[in-house]
TORLOSE-887327 format. One record per residue (C-alpha): y, z, x; residue in one letter; residue number from 1. Coordinates in pm, 1 decimal. Each point is the difference from the previous one (the first is absolute). Example, Ala and Ser with C-alpha at 12.3 -4.5 7.8 and 13.67 -1.06 7.14 Angstrom:
SITE | -450.0 | 780.0 | 1230.0 | A | 1
SITE | 344.0 | -66.0 | 137.0 | S | 2
END
This chain:
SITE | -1156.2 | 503.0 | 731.8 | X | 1
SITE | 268.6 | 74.4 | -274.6 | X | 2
SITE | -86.4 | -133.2 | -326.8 | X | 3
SITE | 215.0 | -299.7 | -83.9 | X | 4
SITE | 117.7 | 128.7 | -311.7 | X | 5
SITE | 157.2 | 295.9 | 164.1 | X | 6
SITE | 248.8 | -156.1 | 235.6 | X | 7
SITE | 357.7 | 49.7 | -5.4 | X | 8
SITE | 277.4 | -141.2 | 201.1 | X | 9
SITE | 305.0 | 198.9 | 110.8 | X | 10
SITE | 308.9 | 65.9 | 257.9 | X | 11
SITE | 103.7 | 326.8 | 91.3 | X | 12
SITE | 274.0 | -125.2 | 230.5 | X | 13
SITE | 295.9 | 217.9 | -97.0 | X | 14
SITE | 217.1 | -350.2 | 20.8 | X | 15
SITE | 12.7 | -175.3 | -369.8 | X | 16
SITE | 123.2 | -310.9 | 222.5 | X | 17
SITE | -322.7 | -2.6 | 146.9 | X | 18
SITE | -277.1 | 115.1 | -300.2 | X | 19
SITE | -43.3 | -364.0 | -115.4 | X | 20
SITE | -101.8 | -124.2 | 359.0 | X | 21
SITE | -279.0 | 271.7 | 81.6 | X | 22
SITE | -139.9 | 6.8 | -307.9 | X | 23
SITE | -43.5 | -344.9 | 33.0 | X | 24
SITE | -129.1 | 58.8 | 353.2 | X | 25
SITE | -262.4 | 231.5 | -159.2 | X | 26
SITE | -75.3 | -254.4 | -252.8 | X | 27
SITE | -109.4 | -250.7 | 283.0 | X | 28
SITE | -167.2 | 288.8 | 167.7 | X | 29
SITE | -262.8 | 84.3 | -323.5 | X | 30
SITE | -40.4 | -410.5 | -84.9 | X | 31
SITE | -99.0 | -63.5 | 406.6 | X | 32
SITE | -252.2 | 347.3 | -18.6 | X | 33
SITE | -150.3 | -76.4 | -329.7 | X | 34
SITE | -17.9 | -354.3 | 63.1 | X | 35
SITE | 249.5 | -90.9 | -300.2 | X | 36
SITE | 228.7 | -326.8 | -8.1 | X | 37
SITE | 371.6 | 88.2 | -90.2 | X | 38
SITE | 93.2 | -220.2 | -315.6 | X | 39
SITE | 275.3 | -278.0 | 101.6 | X | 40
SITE | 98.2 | -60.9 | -371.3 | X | 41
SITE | -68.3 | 206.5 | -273.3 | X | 42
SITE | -171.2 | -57.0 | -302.2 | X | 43
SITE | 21.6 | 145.7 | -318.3 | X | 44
SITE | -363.0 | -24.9 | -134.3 | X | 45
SITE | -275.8 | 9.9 | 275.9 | X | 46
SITE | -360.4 | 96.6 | 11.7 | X | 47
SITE | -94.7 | 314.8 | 180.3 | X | 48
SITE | -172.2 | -140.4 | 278.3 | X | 49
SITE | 313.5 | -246.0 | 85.7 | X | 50
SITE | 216.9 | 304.1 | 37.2 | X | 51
SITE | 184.8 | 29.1 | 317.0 | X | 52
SITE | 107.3 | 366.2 | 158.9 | X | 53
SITE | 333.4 | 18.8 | -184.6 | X | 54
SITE | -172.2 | -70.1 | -327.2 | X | 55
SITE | -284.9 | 266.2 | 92.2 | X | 56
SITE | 292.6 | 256.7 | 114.6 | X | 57
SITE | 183.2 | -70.3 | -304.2 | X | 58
SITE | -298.0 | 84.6 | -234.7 | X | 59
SITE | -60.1 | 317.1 | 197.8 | X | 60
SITE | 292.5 | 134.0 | 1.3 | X | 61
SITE | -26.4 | -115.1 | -409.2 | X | 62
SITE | -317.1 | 225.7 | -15.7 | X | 63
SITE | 214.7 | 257.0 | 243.1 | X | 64
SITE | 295.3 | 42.2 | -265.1 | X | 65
SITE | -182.4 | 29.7 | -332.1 | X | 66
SITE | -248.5 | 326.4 | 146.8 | X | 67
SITE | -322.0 | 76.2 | -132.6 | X | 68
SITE | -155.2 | -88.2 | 357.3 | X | 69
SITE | -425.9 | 27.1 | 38.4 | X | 70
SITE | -64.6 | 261.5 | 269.4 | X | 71
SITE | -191.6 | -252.8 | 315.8 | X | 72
SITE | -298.0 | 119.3 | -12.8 | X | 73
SITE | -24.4 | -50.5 | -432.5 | X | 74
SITE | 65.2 | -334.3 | 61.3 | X | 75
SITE | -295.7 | -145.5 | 183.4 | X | 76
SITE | -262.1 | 212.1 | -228.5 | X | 77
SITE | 207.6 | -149.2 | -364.1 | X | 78
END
């Protein structure tokens, strides 16, 4: 039900050794839910609709850092 362009990925495991992995794990979790492949190579210029969940993660969390965010509900009606 989350909109795709609102998903993050992210560890709270209070053991830095260990971030990498579940993060990773959650990665695999979002891809397998919103039926997303997980890029095996990665490719500098890409169409939208080839991206893979890391490229889709990495362009939210893009969108994340520079602000401005579109309340939800604004977005469907614009």
């Amino acid at each position: 039900m989350c909109s795709p362009n609102r998903i993050l990925v992210e560890s709270d495991i209070n053991d830095v050794d260990k971030c990498s992995e579940r993060t990773w794990d959650m990665l695999q979790i979002v891809a397998q839910v919103k039926g997303w492949n997980i890029e095996d190579k990665w490719v500098e210029e890409i169409e939208e609709g080839k991206w893979g969940a890391v490229r889709k993660l990495e362009e939210n969390w893009k969108a994340f850092k520079r602000g401005n965010h579109v309340p939800f509900e604004q977005q469907d009606a614009g």
